[in-house]
C-alpha beads as a LAMMPS data file, in Angstrom:
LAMMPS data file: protein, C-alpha beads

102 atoms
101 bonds

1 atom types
1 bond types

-500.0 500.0 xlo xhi
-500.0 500.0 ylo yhi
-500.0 500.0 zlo zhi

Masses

1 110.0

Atoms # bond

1 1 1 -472.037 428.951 248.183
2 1 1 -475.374 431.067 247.819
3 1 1 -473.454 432.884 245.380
4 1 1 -471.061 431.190 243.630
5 1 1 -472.148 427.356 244.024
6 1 1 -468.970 425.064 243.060
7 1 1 -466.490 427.071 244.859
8 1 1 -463.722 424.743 245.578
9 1 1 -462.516 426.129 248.942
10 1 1 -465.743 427.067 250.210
11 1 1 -466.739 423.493 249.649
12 1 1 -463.815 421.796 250.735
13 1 1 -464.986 423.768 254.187
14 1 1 -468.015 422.592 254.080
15 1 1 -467.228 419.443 254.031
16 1 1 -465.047 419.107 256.830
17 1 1 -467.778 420.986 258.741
18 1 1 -470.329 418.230 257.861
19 1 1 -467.697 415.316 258.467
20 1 1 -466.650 416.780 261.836
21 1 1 -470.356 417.352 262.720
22 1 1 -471.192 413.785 262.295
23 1 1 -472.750 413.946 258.838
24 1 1 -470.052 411.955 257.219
25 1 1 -471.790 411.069 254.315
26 1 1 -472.686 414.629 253.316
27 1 1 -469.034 416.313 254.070
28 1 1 -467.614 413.438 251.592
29 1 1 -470.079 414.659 249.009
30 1 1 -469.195 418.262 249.106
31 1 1 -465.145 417.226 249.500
32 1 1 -465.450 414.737 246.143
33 1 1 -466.626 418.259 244.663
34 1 1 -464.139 420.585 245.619
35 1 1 -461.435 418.016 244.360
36 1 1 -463.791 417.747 241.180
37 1 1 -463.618 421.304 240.759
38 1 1 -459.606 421.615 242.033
39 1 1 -458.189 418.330 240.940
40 1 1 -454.786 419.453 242.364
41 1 1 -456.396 420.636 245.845
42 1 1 -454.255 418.810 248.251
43 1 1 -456.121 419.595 251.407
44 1 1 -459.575 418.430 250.189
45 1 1 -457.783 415.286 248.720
46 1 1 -456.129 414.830 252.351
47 1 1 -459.392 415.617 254.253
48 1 1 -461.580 413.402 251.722
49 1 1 -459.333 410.522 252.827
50 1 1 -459.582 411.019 256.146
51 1 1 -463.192 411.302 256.011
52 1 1 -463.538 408.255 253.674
53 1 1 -461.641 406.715 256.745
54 1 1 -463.989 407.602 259.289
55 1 1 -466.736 406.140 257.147
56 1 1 -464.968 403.303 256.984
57 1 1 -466.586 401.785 253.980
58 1 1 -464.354 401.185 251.521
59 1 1 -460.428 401.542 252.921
60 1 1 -459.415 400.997 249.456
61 1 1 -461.238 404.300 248.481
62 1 1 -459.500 406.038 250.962
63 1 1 -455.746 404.781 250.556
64 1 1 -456.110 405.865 246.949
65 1 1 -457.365 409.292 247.879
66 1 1 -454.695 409.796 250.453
67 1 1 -451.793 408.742 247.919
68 1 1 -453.173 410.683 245.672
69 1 1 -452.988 413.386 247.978
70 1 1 -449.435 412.936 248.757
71 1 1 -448.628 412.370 244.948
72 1 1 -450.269 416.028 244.720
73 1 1 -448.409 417.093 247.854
74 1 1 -444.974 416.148 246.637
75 1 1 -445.247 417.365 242.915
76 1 1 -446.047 420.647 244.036
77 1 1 -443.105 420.750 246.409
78 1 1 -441.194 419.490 243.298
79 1 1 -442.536 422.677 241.489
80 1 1 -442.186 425.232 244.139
81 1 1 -438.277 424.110 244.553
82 1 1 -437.873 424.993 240.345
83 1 1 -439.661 428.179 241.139
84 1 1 -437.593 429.124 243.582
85 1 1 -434.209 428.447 241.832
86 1 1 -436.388 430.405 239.065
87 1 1 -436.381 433.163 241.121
88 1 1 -433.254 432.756 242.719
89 1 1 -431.714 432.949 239.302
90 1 1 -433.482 436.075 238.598
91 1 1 -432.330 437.618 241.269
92 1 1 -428.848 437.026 240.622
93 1 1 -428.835 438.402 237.663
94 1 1 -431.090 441.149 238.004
95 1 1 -428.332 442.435 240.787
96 1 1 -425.328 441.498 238.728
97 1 1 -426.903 444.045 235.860
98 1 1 -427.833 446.362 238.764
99 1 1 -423.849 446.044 239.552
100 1 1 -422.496 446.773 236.143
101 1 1 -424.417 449.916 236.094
102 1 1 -423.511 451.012 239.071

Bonds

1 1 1 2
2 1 2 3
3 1 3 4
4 1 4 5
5 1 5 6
6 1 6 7
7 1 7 8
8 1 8 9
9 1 9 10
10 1 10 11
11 1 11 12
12 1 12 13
13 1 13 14
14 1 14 15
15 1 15 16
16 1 16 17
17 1 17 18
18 1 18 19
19 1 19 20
20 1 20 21
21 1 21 22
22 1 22 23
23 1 23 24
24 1 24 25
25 1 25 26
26 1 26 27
27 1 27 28
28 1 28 29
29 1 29 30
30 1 30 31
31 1 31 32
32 1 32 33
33 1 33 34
34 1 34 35
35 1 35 36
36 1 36 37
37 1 37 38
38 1 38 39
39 1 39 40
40 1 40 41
41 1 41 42
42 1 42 43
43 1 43 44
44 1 44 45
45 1 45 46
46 1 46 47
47 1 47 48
48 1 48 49
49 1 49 50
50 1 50 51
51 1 51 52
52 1 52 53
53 1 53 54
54 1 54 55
55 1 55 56
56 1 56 57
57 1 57 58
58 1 58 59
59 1 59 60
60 1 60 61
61 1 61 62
62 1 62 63
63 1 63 64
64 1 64 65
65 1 65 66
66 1 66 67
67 1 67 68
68 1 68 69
69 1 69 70
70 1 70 71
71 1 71 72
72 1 72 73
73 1 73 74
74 1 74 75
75 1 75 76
76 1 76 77
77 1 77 78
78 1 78 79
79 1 79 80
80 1 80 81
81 1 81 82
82 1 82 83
83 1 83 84
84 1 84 85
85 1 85 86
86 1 86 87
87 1 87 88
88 1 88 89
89 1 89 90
90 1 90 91
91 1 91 92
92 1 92 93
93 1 93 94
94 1 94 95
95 1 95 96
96 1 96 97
97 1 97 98
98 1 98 99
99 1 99 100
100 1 100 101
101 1 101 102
């Protein structure tokens, strides 16, 4: 972080450092700014909710987080399935070209 300051991973493991270590308040901080930074970073949206549960200030907060997080988690399933039929398809053809030459 010395180094490059809003790095989304490295602060996302900061934060569950600091929430596991009992400074609660402090790993939500540095979670709210790896999702900031990664708006689509489904662990630090699943770990902010869970810390923003263990605060347990505002349970509202948190059930928003965490179905955001699953939102998130289920779109990018959604994307890796086209991706792989992408692929797939690719792959078909490249070996039914690969076929006619041979």
């Amino acid at each position: 972080l010395a180094q490059r300051p809003r790095h989304p991973e490295a602060l996302h493991l900061l934060g569950i450092l600091c929430a596991q270590t009992g400074r609660v308040d402090e790993g939500i901080d540095h979670l709210r700014q790896a999702v900031a930074l990664k708006t689509y970073f489904v662990e630090a949206l699943g770990n902010l909710g869970a810390a923003l549960v263990a605060r347990g200030q505002d349970p509202i907060e948190a059930e928003d987080v965490l179905r955001r997080a699953r939102r998130v988690r289920i779109a990018m399933s959604g994307a890796l399935d086209s991706l792989n039929v992408a692929v797939a398809a690719a792959l078909a053809l490249h070996e039914a070209r690969r076929a006619t030459l041979a």
